[in-house]
C-alpha atoms as one frame of an Amber mdcrd trajectory, in Angstrom:
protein
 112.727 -52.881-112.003 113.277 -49.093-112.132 111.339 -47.107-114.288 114.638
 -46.150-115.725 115.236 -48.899-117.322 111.476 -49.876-118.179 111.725 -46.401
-120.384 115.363 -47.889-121.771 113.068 -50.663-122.732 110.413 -49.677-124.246
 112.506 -46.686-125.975 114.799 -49.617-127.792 111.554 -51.297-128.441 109.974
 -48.521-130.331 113.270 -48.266-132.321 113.453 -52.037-133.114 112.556 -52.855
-136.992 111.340 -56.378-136.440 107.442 -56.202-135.953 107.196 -58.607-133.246
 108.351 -55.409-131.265 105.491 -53.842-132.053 103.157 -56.995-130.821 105.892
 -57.013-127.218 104.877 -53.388-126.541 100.947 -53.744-127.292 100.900 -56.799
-124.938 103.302 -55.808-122.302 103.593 -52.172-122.184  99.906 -50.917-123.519
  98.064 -53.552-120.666 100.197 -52.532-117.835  99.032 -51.363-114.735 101.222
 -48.478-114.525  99.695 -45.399-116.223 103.483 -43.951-116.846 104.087 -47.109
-118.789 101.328 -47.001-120.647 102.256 -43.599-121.278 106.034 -44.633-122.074
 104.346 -47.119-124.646 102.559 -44.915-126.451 105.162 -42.597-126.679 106.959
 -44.923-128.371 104.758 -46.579-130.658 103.467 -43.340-131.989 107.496 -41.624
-132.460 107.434 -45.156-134.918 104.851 -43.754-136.571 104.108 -47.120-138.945
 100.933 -48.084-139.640 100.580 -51.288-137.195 102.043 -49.271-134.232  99.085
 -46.326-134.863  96.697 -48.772-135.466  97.459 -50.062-131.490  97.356 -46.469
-130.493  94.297 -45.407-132.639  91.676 -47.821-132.802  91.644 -49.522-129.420
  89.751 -49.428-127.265  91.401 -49.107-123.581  94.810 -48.230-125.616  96.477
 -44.826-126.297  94.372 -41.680-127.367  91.406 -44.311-125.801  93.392 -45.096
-122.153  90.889 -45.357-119.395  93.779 -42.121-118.096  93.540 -38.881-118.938
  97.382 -38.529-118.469  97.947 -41.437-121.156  95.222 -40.427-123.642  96.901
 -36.731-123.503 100.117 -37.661-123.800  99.257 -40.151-127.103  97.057 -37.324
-128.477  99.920 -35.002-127.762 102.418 -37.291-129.515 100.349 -37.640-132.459
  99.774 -33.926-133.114 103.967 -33.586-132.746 104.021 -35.750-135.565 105.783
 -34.386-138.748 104.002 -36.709-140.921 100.487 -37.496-139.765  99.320 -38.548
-143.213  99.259 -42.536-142.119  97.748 -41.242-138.256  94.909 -39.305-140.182
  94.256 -42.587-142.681  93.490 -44.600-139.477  91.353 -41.736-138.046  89.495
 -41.837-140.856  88.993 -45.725-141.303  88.068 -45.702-137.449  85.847 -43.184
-138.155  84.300 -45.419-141.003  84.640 -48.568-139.179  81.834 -50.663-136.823
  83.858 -49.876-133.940  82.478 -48.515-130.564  80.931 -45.406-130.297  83.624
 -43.568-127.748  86.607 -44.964-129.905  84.800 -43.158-132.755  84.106 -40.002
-131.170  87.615 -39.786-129.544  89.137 -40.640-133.705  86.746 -37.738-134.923
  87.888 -35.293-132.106  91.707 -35.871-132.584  91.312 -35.843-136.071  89.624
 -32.386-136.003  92.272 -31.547-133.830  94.767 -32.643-136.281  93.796 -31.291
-139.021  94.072 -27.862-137.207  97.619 -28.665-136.198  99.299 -29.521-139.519
């Protein structure tokens, strides 16, 4: 399948209401082994900009501002500091920050929240 209409995809995805599009996109699109779909994914989940779809982006491990790419983790970071309204990003950055989760998920939340907070 082109990467055409993969974007289409995961563009009409990140639109969708229903929440199970959400869980499609984390499974399929945030565990592929193509870094410009991961990228594509995290595009869209963060342009939703709803709690569950920052939550994906934010807080795990291996996903979005935390991609093992530099490419995807820049473009997510990117995407969230493009936001309009980062008041539900910065919530999760904080709870990450607060949470038991691992160390370099918590020291990438505290740097893009620093860089954030610098943006708005």
């Amino acid at each position: 399948m082109s990467l055409k209409k993969v974007s289409n995809i995961i563009e009409a995805l990140g639109r969708h209401e229903d929440i199970d599009s959400i869980r499609v996109l984390t499974e399929l699109g945030t565990n592929h082994h193509s870094d410009e779909v991961r990228e594509l994914t995290s595009r869209a989940l963060i342009k939703r900009n709803s709690r569950e779809a920052l939550e994906v982006v934010i807080r795990n491990k291996g996903k979005g501002i935390n991609d093992l790419s530099a490419r995807v983790a820049m473009t997510a970071i990117n995407e969230l500091l493009a936001l309009k309204e980062k008041e539900c990003a910065m919530e999760i950055l904080e709870e990450t920050l607060n949470s038991e989760t691992e160390q370099e998920v918590q020291d990438t939340a505290r740097s893009v929240k620093a860089l954030m907070s610098f943006s708005s």
